[in-house]
Residue, then its C-alpha position, 0 to 999 in steps of 0.5 A: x124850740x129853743x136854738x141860738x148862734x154861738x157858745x151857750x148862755x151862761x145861765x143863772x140860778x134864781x129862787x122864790x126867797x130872791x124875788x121875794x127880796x127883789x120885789x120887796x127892795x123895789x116895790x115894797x107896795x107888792x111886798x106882801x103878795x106870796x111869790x111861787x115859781x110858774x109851772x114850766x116857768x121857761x128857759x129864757x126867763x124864770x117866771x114866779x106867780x107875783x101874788x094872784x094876778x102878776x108875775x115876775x120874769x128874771x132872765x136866765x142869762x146876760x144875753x136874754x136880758x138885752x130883751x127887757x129894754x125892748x120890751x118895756x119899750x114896745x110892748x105898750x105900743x103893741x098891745x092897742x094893735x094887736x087882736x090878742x091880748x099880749x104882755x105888757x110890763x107893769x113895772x122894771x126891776x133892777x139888778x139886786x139880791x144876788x141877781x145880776x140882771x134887769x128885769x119885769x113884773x106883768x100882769x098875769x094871762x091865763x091859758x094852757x100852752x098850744x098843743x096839737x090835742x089841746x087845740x079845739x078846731x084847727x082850722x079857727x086856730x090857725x085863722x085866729x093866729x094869722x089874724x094875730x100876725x097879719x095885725x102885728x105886721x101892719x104896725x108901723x116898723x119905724x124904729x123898731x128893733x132890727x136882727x141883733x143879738x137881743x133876738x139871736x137875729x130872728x128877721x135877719x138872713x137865714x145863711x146865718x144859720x147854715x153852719x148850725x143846720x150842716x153841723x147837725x145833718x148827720x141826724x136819723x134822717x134823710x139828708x137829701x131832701x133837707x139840703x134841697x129844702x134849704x137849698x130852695x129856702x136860702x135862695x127865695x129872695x125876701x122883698x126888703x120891706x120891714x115888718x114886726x114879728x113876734x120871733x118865737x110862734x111856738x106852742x109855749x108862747x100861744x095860749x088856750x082858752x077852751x081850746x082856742x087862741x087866747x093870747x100870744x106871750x113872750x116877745x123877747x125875740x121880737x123885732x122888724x125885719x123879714x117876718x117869714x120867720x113867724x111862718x115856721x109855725x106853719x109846720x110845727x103846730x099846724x097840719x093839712x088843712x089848718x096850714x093851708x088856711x093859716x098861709x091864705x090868711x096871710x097871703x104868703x108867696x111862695x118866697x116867704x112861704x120857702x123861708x119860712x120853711x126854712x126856719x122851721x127846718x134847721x130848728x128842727x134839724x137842730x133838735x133832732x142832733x140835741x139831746x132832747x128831740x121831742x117831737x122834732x122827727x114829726x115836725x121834719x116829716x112835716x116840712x119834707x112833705x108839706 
């Protein structure tokens, strides 16, 4: 679920025959390759198949760009870490052809998006995925990207959001337990020690191979900070006993284990007053009662 702090990016239009030219003007030796868009290609970025085995990803807003610095930093040092294959930028574009912003070429992983009927065996799922982040949290933070705009300050204090999740609690649903929730969330302490997140753990950025865990994209909100955001997963994809092993494997208190609620519920709480809701109603069941 997509939700951000201030006035909504102003979002740029782009097209197949523009990337075409960009790719040309840039790197004519993948000139020739044929370029289409990628299904349910995203809404920070626009991705379009760069031949058979690439992709090309254009931010679709000035804010969403700032990740693309970040990301060809990071992301090749990330990589050898991390149990799970992950994006790593083969080349930079520059703005050019009516495109305003930088911009990437990565190798193409294969994978159908996480979705709760897609996912083989629940429980492996959630081990496989806390493996992943136990993994990137032991990378060294020194230098990483702190909370910051590139990020819309994922790793950072959650009263941040507080103004976004009052706003939208005249929502079909009970306000009482959502406050307590958040209340318990704002006020579970988080030990100071900065560790890599991802930022988005989220069914469109986890991807399935026969049913199972196969790679984990889109770090354009990654950074180091407080990783319970990572942790609103927990209640959005996982249930029951999946959630349960997925916090073991990453040994979460009970604090981290209140945040990280607390990112999964004004998101949801969000969407909930959105015009797309989605499944938000049974992800908020899911925090009041898990």
């Amino acid at each position: 679920m997509s939700t951000q702090l201030g006035p909504a990016p102003q979002r740029v239009a782009v097209d197949a025959g523009q990337v075409r030219e960009l790719v040309a003007g840039q790197f004519p030796q993948w000139a020739d390759l044929p370029v289409r868009p990628v299904a349910n290609g995203g809404w920070d970025n626009r991705t379009f198949h760069l031949g058979d085995e690439m992709t090309a990803r254009l931010p679709s807003a000035a804010e969403y760009a700032l990740a693309v610095e970040k990301e060809h930093r990071w992301l090749p040092a990330l990589a050898p870490r991390l149990p799970l294959p992950v994006p790593v930028p083969l080349a930079k574009g520059e703005p050019g052809a009516g495109y305003p912003f930088p911009w990437s070429v990565y190798r193409w992983l294969d994978g159908e998006t996480a979705r709760v009927d897609r996912i083989a065996d629940p429980v492996r799922f959630a081990l496989d995925l806390a493996g992943f982040l136990a993994a990137l949290q032991r990378v060294d933070p020194a230098d990483g990207p702190g909370p910051g705009t590139h990020n819309w300050f994922r790793g950072g204090p959650l009263h941040r959001f507080e103004g976004l999740l009052e706003g939208a609690l005249d929502g079909p649903f009970d306000a009482g337990p959502v406050r307590d929730i958040w209340r318990q969330a704002l006020d579970a302490r988080w030990d100071g020690r900065p560790r890599w997140f991802h930022g988005d753990v989220a069914q469109g950025n986890l991807l399935l191979a026969g049913g199972h865990l196969a790679a984990v994209i889109d770090f354009g909100t990654c950074g180091v900070g407080d990783p319970a955001c990572d942790l609103a997963v927990a209640w959005t994809l996982l249930t029951g006993d999946a959630r349960q092993a997925f916090r073991e494997r990453l040994a979460v208190d009970d604090a981290t284990w209140a945040r990280g609620r607390g990112w999964a519920l004004w998101k949801t709480v969000v969407t909930l007053a959105s015009d797309e809701p989605a499944d938000a109603a049974r992800i908020l069941g899911e925090i009041v009662t898990g």
